[in-house]
C-alpha positions as a printed Julia matrix, in Angstrom:
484×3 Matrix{Float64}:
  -13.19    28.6     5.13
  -13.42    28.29    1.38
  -13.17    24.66   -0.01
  -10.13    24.12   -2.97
  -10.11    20.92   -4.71
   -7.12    18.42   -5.4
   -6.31    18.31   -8.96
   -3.78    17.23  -10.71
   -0.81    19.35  -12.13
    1.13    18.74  -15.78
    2.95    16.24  -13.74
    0.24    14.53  -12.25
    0.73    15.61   -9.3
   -1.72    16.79   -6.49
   -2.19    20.84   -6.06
   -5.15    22.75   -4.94
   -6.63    24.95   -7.37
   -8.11    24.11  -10.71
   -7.02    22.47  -13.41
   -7.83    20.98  -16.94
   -5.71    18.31  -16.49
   -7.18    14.82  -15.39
   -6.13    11.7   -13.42
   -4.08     8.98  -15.01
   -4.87     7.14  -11.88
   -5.65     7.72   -8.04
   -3.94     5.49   -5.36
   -5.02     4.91   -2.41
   -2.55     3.24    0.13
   -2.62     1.8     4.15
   -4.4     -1.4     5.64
   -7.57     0.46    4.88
   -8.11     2.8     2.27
  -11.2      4.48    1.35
  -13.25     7.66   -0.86
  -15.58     8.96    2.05
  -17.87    11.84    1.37
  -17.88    14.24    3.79
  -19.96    13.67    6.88
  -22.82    16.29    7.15
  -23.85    18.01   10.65
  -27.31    19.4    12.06
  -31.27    18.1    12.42
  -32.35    16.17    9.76
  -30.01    17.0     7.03
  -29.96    14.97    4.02
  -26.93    12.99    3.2
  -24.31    13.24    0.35
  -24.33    11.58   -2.85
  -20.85     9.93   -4.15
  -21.34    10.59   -8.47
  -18.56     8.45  -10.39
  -18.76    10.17  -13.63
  -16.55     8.73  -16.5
  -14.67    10.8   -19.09
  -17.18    12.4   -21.61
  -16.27    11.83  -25.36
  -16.47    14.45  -27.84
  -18.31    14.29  -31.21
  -18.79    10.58  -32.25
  -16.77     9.33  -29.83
  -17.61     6.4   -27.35
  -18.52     7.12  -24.08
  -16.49     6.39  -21.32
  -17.53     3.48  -18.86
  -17.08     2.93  -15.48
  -14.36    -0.11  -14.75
  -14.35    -1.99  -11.14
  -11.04    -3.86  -10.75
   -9.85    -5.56   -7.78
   -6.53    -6.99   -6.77
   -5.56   -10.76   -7.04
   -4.37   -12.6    -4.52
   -0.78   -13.1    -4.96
    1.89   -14.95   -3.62
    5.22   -14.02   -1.23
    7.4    -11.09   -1.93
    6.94    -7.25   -2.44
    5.77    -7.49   -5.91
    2.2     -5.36   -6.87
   -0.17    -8.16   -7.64
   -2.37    -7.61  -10.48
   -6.07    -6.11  -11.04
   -8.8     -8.0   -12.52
  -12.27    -6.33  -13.51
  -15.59    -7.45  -11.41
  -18.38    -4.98  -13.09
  -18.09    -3.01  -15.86
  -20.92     0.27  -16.54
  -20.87     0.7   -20.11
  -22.54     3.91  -21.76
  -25.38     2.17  -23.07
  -26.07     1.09  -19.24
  -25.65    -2.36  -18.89
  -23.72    -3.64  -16.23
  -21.47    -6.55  -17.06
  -20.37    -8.87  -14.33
  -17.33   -10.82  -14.39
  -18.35   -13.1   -11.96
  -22.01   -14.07  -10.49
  -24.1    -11.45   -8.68
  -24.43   -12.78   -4.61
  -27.73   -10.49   -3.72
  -28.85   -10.62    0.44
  -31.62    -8.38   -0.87
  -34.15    -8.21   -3.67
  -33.17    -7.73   -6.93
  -36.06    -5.32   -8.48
  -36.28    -5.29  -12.83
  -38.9     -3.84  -14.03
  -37.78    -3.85  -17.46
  -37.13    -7.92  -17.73
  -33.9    -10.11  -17.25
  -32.1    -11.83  -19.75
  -29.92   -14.93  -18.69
  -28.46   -16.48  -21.78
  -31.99   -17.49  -24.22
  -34.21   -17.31  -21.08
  -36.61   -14.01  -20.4
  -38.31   -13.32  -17.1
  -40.58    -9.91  -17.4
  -43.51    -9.65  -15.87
  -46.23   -12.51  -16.01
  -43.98   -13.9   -18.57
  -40.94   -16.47  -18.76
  -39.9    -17.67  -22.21
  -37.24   -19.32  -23.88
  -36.08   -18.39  -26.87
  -34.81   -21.97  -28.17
  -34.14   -25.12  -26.76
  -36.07   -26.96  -24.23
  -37.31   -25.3   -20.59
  -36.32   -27.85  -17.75
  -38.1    -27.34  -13.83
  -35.32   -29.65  -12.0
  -36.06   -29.79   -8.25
  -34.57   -32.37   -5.62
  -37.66   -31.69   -3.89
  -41.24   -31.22   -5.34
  -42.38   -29.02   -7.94
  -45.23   -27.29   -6.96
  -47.98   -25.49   -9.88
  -50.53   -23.16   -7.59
  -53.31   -20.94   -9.05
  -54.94   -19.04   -6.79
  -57.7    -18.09   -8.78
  -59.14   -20.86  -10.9
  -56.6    -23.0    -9.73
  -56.01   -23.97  -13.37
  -53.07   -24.38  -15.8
  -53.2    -23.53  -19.4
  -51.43   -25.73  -21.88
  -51.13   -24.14  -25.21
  -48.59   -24.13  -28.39
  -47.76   -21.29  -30.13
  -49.89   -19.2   -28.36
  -53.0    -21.08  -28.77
  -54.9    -22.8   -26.24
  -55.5    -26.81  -26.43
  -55.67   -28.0   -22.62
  -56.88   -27.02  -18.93
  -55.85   -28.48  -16.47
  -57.96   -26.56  -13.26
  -59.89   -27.47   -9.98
  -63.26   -25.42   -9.77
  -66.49   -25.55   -8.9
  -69.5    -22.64   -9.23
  -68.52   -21.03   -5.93
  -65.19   -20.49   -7.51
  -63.68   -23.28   -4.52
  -61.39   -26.32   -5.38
  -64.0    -28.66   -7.25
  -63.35   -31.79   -9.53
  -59.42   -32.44  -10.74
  -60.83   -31.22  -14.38
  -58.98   -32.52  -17.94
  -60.38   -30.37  -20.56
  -59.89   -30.05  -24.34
  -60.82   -26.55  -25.02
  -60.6    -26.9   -28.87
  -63.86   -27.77  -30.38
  -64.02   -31.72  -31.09
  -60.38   -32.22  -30.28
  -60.23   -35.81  -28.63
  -58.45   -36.45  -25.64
  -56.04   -39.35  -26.05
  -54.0    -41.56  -23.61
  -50.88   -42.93  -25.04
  -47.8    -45.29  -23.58
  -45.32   -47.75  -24.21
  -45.42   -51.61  -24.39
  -42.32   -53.58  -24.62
  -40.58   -50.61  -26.96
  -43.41   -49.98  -29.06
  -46.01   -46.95  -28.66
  -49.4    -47.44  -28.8
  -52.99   -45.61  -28.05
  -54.33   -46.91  -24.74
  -57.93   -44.88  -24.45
  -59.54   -42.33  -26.79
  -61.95   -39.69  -25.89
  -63.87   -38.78  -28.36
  -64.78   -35.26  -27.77
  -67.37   -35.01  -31.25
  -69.24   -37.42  -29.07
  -69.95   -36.49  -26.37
  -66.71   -38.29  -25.23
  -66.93   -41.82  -25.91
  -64.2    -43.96  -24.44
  -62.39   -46.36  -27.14
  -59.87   -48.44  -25.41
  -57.26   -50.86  -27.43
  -56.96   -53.01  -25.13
  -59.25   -54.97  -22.12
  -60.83   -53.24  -19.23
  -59.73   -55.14  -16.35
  -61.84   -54.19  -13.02
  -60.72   -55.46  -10.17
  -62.03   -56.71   -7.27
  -62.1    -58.8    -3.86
  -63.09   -62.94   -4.54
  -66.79   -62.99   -4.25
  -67.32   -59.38   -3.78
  -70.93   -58.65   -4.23
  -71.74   -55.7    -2.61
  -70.96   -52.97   -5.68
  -71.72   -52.85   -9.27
  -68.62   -52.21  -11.08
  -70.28   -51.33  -14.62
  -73.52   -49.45  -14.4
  -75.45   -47.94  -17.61
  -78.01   -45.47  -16.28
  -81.0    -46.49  -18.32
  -82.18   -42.48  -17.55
  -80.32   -41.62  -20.51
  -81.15   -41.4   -24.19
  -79.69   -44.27  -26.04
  -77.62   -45.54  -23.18
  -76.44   -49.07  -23.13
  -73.21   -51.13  -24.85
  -73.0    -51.65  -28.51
  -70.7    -52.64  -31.67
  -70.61   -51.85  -35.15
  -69.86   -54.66  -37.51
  -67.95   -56.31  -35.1
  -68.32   -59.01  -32.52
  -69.83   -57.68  -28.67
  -67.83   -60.23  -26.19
  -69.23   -60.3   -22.65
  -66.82   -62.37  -20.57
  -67.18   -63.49  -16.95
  -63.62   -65.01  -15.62
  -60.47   -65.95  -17.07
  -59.03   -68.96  -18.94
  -57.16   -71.5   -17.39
  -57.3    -73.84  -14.22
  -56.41   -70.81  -11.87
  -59.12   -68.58  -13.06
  -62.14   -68.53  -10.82
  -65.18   -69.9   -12.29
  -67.58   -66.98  -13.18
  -71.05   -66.19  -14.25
  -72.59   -63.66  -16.63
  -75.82   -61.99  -15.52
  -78.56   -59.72  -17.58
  -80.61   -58.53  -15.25
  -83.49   -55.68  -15.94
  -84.59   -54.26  -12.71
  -88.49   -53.93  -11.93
  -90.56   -51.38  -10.77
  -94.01   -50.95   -9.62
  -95.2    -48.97  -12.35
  -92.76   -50.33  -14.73
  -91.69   -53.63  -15.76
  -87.8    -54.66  -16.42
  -86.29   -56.35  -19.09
  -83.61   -58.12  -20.3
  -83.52   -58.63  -23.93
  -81.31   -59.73  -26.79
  -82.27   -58.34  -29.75
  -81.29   -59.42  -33.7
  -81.73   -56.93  -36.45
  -82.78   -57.85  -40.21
  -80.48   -60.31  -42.09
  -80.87   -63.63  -43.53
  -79.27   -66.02  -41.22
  -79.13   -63.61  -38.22
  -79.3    -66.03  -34.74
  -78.78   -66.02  -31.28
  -76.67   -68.75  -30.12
  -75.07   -69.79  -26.6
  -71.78   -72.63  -26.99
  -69.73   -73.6   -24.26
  -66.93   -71.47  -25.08
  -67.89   -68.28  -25.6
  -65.77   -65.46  -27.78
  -67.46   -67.71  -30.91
  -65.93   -71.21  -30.86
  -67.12   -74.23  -28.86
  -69.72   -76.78  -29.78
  -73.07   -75.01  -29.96
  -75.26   -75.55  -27.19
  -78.54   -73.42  -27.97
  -80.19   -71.28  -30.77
  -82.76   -69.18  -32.1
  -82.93   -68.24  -35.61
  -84.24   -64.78  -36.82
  -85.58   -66.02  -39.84
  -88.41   -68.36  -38.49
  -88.06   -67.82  -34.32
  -87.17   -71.48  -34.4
  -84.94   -72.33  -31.08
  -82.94   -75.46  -30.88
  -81.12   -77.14  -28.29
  -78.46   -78.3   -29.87
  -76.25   -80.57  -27.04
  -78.11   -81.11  -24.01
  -81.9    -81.38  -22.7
  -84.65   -78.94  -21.73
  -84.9    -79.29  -18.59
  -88.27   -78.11  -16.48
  -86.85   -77.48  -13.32
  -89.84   -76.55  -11.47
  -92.83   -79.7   -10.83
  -96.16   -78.5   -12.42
  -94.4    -76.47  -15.3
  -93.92   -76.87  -18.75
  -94.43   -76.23  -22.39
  -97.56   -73.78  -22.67
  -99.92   -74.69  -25.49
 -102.22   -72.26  -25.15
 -101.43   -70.4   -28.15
 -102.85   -72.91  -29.79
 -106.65   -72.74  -31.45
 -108.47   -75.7   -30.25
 -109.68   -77.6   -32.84
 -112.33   -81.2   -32.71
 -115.26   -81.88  -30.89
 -114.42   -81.46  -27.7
 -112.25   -78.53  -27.9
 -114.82   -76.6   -26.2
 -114.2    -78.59  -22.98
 -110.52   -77.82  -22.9
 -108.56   -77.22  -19.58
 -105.02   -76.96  -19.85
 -102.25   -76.55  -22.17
  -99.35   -77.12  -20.55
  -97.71   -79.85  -21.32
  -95.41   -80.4   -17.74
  -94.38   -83.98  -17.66
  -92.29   -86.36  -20.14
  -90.76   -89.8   -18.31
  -89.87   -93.29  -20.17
  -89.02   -95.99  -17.34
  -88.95   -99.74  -17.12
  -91.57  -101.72  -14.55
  -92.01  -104.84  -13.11
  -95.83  -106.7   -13.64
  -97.21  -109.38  -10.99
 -100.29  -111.25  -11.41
 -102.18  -110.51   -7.88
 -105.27  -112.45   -6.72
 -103.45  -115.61   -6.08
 -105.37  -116.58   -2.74
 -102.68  -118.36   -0.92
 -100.76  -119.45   -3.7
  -98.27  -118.49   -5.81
  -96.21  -118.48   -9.23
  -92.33  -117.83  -10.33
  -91.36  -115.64  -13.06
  -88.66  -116.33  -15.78
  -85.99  -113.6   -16.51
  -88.11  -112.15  -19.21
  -90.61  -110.55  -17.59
  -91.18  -107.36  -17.58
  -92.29  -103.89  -19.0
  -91.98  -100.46  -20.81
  -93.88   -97.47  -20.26
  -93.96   -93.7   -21.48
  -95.7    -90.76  -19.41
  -96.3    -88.02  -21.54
  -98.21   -85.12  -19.69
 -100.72   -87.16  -17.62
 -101.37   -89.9   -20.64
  -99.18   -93.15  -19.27
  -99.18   -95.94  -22.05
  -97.47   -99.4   -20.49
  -96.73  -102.54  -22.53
  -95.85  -105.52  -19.99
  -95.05  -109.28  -20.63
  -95.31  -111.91  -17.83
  -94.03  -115.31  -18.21
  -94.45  -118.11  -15.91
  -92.29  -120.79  -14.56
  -93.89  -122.05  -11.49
  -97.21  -122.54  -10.59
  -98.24  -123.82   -7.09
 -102.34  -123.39   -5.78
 -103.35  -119.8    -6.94
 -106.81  -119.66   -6.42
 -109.08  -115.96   -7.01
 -109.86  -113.24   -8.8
 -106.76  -112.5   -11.35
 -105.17  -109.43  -11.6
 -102.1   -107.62  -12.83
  -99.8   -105.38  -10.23
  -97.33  -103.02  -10.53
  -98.97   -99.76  -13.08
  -96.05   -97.09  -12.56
  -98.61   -94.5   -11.99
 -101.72   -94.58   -9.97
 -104.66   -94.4   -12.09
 -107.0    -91.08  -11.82
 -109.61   -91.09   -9.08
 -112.23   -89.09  -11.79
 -114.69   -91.95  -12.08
 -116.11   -94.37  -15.0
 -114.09   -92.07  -17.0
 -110.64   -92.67  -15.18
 -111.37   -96.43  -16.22
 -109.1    -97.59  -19.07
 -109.45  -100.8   -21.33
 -106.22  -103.01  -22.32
 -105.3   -104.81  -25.32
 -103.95  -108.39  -24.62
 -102.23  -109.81  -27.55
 -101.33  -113.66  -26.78
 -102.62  -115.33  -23.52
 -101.54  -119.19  -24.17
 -101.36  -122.12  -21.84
 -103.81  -121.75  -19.56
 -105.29  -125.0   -18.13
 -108.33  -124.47  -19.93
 -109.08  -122.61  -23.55
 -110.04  -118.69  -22.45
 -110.53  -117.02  -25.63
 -112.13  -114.29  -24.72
 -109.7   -112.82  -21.91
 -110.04  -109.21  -21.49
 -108.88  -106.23  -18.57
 -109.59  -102.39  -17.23
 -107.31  -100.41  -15.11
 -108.66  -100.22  -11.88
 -109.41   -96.26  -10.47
 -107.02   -94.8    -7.96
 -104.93   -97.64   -8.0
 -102.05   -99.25   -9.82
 -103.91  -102.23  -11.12
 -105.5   -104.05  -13.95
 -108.58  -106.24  -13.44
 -108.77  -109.3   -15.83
 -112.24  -110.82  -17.27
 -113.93  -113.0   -18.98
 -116.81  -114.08  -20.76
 -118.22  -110.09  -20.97
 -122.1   -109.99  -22.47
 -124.7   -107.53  -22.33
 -125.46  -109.97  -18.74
 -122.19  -108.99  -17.46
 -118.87  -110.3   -17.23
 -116.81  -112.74  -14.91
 -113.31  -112.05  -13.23
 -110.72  -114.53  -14.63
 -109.69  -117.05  -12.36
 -105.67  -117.44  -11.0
 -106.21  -121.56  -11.43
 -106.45  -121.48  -14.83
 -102.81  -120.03  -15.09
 -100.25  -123.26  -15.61
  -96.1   -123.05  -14.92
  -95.58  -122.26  -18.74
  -98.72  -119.97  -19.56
  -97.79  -116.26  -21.57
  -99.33  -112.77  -21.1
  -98.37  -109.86  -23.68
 -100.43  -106.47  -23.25
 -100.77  -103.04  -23.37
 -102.46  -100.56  -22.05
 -102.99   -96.63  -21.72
 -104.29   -94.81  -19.13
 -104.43   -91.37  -17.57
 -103.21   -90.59  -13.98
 -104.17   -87.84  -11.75
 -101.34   -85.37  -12.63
């Protein structure tokens, strides 16, 4: 049966045949209407196409597009409600929506879309002005699969990576890089409205760290199990320094809640190599080293040591020798007299001034009294003891023997004649008979002088306790040398 197509007569109308006329408009009416093609029969036979072609223009003309309407909803009555266009296929083939697109599938665009200044084609999503926002109730998530790294770059040139690698091409270090050549890396923020520059990288070298502010590093009370600052000495010209400016080490904080503190220098040892802790000064008149008891430069000064002449001073305080047997070595020293040949030490590890109390021993069975005045002085300088003593008598009652003087603050050395000492008396007075030619040695490995008289080229004789009376005076001195 042959197939005659519906076309429209001068009137409009339906006919089959042919005709040059064309449709004003097609309705379609009923619950359901709807353009089907025709259904196709047998194996594996393709299906039908449905072309919508518009009307073709002639010469310059515009083409025709293609125009989707639907019908409003309207309201009660019989009235035809009106059309409104969804999608509009233009000539130049863009398809212009009314309304938004609702896709259940993929939407494939190889050539790029455009939504408003925005571009998505390919690799590539860029905004033509204004500022790109990533807005996500949830996280927002940046994932290379590759390098695992993110380029930051303006204008099409590269300043920043941002990438976790290692050799093995695995996730490595969390990597901040400056990829221009001696660009620094800076960390900047906000304190109380006002920006500043927190920390400075300095990528020209080798990335020193200048911070504007403190280093605070935390860390539990009494904590000693980790070194918080360490400064491999492996590496060329490693260690802390300051240009014209003042290096302040601080241990603690100010104030009456801050933890007391102490600041350590410590240069590790090694078999084969010795450590070190050293403070150095370089050339320039004045230069010094000086503790106070402040720190930061203020306080009184405690201790110093000039550049200029290596003189140090203690300034508030003593030097104290902590350690019995130690001292101030000598032994720099060229020895020098006649008996410098004979020298055997040159530390000088003992300095004491004291007060002591002098007794006349050898009474026998009798006795004196002191007034309030007696007494002594002495002055121990290494092991050279020098004593001045004054005994004054108030009561006298039988003393009968071999007169001597107790009480030396140090025992006397135990080296022979040559541990024996002479004194100097300077008045002896009131005795019960004239003794002008009194005289006394220290006594060896003891802590007494032995008084005599009368002393020839015969001998001498030991001055007698019944000569002293209640009022008689002894003033002397002497200087000895103990054992250490």
């Amino acid at each position: 049966m042959a197939t005659k197509n519906i076309v429209p007569n001068a009137d409009t109308e339906g006919q089959l045949g042919t005709s040059t006329k064309g449709w004003g408009k097609i309705f379609l009416g009923g619950a359901a209407a709807n353009i089907d093609v025709n259904n196709v029969s047998g194996t594996n036979t393709a299906g039908k196409s449905l072309t919508l072609i518009s009307g073709a223009s002639t010469g310059s003309g515009a083409g025709g597009s293609i125009v989707f309407q639907t019908a409003a909803a309207g309201g009660s009555g019989t009235s035809v409600n009106s059309h409104a266009t969804v999608l509009t296929l233009d000539s130049a083939k863009l398809a212009t929506f009314a309304g938004g697109i609702v896709s259940t599938g993929k939407i494939t665009a190889d050539a790029g879309i455009d939504i408003d200044n925005f571009n998505i084609d390919g690799t590539t999503i860029s905004l033509s002005s204004g500022t790109l926002t990533l807005d996500a109730v949830g996280q927002v998530h940046l994932d290379s699969a590759d390098e695992g790294s993110v380029q930051l770059k303006r204008s099409g040139t590269s300043y920043g990576l941002i990438s976790s690698n290692d050799t093995s091409n695995n996730i490595g270090p969390f990597t901040f890089k400056s990829v221009i050549n001696d660009k620094d890396i800076v960390f900047q923020g906000v304190d109380n409205n006002t920006g500043f520059t927190a920390l400075t990288l300095d990528m020209s070298e080798a990335g020193a760290a200048s911070f504007s502010g403190n280093i605070l590093l935390p860390r539990a009370f009494n904590d000693t199990s980790s070194t918080l600052i360490y400064v491999d000495s492996a590496l060329t010209g490693s260690g802390v320094s300051t240009y014209q400016g003042s290096l302040l080490l601080q241990a603690g904080g100010d104030g009456s809640a801050s933890y007391g503190a102490g600041l350590r220098l410590h240069g590790h040892a090694h078999a084969s190599k010795p450590g070190s802790a050293e403070v150095g000064l370089s050339a320039a008149d004045g230069a010094k080293f000086t503790i106070n008891n402040f720190g930061a430069g203020g306080g009184a000064e405690l201790f110093k040591v000039e550049r200029d002449n290596g003189n140090a001073t203690v300034s508030l305080g003593n030097l104290v020798i902590a350690t019995a047997g130690k001292g101030i070595d000598f032994s720099a020293e060229t020895p020098s007299g006649a008996g410098a040949a004979g020298g055997v030490g040159n530390i000088l590890d003992d300095y004491e001034e004291g007060t002591w109390t002098p007794t006349f021993g050898g009474l026998g069975s009798g006795s004196v009294g002191y007034t309030s005045d007696r007494g002594g002085l002495y002055t121990k300088v290494g092991r050279k003891v020098t004593v001045i003593g004054v005994l004054l008598l108030n009561a006298m009652s039988s003393a009968d023997g071999d007169t001597t003087i107790q009480g030396l603050p140090f025992t006397v050395a135990n080296s022979g004649e040559k541990s024996v000492a002479g004194i100097t008396i300077g008045i002896i007075r009131n005795l019960t008979i004239d003794q002008p030619n009194v005289k006394g040695y220290t006594s060896i490995n003891s802590t007494q002088i032995v008084l005599t008289i009368n002393a020839s080229n015969a001998g001498y004789s030991s001055f007698q306790s019944n000569t002293l009376k209640a009022d008689t005076n002894l003033y002397f001195t002497a200087t000895y040398f103990t054992a250490t």
